[in-house]
C-alpha positions as CSV (number, residue, x, y, z in Angstrom):
1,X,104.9,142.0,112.5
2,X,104.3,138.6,110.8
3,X,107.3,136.3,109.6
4,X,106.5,135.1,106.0
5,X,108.9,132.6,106.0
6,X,107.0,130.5,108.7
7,X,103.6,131.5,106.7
8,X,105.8,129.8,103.3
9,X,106.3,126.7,105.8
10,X,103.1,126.0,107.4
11,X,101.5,126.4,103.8
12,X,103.2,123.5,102.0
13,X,103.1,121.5,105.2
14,X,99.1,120.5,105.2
15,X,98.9,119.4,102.0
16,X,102.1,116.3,102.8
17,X,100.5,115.6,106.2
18,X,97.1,115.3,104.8
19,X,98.2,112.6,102.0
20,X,100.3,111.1,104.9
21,X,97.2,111.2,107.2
22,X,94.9,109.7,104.4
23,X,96.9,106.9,103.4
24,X,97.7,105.6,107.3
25,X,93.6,106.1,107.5
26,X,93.4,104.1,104.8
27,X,95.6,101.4,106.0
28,X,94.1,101.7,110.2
29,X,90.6,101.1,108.1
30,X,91.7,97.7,106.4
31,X,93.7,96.7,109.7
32,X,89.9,98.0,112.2
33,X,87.7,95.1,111.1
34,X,90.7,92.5,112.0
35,X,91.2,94.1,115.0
36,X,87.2,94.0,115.8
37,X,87.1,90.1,115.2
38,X,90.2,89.3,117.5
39,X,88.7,91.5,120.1
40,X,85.3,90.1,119.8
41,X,86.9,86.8,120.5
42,X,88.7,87.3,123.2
43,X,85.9,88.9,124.7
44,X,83.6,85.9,123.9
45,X,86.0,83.6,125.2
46,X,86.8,85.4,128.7
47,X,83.2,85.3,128.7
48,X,82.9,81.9,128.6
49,X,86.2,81.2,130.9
50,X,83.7,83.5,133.5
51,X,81.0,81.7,132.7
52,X,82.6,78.0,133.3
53,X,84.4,78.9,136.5
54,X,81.4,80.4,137.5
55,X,79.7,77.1,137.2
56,X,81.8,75.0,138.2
57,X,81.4,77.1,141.6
């Protein structure tokens, strides 16, 4: 036998967590390309702290 009143529950629940779900999308998209820059630069300058010690070797 199936409980309805867990059915009611899970029913009205999507619909919050989707908005919720959207607008932190929303927000993780504006913060991604900041995120991208400040990890292509520290990857650009371990590189070069490689490269120098590396040559001063």
């Amino acid at each position: 036998m199936i409980n309805h009143t867990s059915e009611k529950s899970t029913n009205s629940e999507p619909s919050a967590w989707m908005a919720a779900r959207n607008n932190f999308c929303k927000k993780s998209l504006g913060i991604i390309p900041k995120l991208t820059q400040i990890l292509n630069h520290t990857c650009q300058v371990t590189m070069i702290k490689e490269l120098t010690e590396m040559s001063f070797d």
